[in-house]
Each structure stands twice: as structure tokens, then as C-alpha cells.
C-alpha positions as CSV (number, residue, x, y, z in Angstrom):
1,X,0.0,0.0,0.0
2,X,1.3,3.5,-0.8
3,X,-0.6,5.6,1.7
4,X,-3.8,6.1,3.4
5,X,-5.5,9.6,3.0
6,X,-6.7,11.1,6.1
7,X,-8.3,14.4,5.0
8,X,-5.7,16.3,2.9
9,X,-2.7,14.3,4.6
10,X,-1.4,11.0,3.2
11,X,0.6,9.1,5.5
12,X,2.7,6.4,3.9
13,X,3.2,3.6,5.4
14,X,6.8,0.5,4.1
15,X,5.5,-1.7,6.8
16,X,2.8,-3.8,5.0
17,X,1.9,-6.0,8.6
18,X,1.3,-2.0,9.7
19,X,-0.2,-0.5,6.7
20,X,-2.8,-3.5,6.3
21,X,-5.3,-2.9,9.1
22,X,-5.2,0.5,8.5
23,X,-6.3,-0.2,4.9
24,X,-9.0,-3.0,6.6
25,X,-10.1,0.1,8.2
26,X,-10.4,1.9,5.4
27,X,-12.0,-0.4,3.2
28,X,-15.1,-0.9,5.8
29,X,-15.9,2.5,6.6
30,X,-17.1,5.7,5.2
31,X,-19.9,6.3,2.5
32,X,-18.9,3.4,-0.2
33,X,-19.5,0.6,2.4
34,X,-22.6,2.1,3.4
35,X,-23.9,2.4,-0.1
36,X,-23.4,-1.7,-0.6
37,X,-24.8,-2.0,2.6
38,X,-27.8,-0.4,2.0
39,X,-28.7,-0.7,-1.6
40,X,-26.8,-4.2,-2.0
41,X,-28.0,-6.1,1.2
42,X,-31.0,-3.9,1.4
43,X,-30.3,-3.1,4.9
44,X,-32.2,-0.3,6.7
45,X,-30.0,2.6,7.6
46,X,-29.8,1.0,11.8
47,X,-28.7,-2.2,10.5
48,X,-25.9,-0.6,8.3
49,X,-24.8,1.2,10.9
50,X,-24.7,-1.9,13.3
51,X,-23.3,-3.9,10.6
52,X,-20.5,-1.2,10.0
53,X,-19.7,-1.1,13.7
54,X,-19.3,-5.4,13.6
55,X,-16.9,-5.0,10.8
56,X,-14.7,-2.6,12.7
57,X,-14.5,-4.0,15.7
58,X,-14.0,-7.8,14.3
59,X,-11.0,-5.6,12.1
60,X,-10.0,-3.9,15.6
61,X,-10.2,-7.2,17.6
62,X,-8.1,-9.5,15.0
63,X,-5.3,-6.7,14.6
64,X,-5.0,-6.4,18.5
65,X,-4.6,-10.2,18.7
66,X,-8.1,-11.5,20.4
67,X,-9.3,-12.9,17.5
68,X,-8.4,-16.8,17.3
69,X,-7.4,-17.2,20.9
70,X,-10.3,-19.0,22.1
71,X,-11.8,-15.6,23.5
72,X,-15.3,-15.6,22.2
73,X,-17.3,-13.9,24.3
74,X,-21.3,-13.5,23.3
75,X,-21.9,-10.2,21.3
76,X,-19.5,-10.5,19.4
77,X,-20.9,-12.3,16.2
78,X,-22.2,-10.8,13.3
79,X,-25.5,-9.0,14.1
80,X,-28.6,-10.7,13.2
């Protein structure tokens, strides 16, 4: 990845292990995953948001290292 935009800044990133939840990130918020969310999976505009918040915290949860380590705890599958 060559950089992530944040407003008018770009900050570059060589480390790809570094760069790669921040492009996760990236890739599951803002308007363009809303849009598939809503006009793709017909979802109302609560359950895109609630949807959207599951995909960042699942992103947030694997790059901190809980994900995989047997620390399932309830709430935190997809919402239904």
C-alpha cells in the first residue's frame, strides 16, 4: 500500500503487517461501504450502521490479537 488519505494528509506507510489494518479500516468505513450495505443487502440505515460497527471491531479485535485465541465472548458475532 502506498498511503492512506486522512483528509488532505497522506501518511505512507513501508511496513505492509502496519499498513494493512489501517487499509482494513479503510475499506469498511465511510460512504462506499454504506452504499453496498444499503442498496446491496437492502439493509435499513440502523442495520448498516450496526453492521458497519461489527466490521470494525472484528478488524479492531483480530489486529490487537483477540481474535483466534479462544476468547469468544457473546456479542461479538455478526449481528442478526
Amino acid at each position: 500500500m502506498r498511503g492512506v488519505r486522512h483528509g488532505k494528509r497522506v501518511h505512507r506507510s513501508s511496513d505492509q503487517t502496519g499498513s494493512a489494518p489501517v487499509a482494513a479500516l479503510a475499506m469498511a468505513s465511510g460512504p462506499e461501504p454504506m452504499t453496498a450495505l444499503r442498496d446491496v443487502a437492502r439493509l435499513s440505515p440502523d442495520e448498516a450502521v450496526e453492521v458497519s460497527g461489527w466490521v470494525v471491531r472484528a478488524l479492531l479485535a483480530a489486529t490487537l490479537g483477540n481474535a483466534g485465541r479462544g476468547r469468544r465472548q457473546s456479542g461479538n458475532g455478526p449481528p442478526s
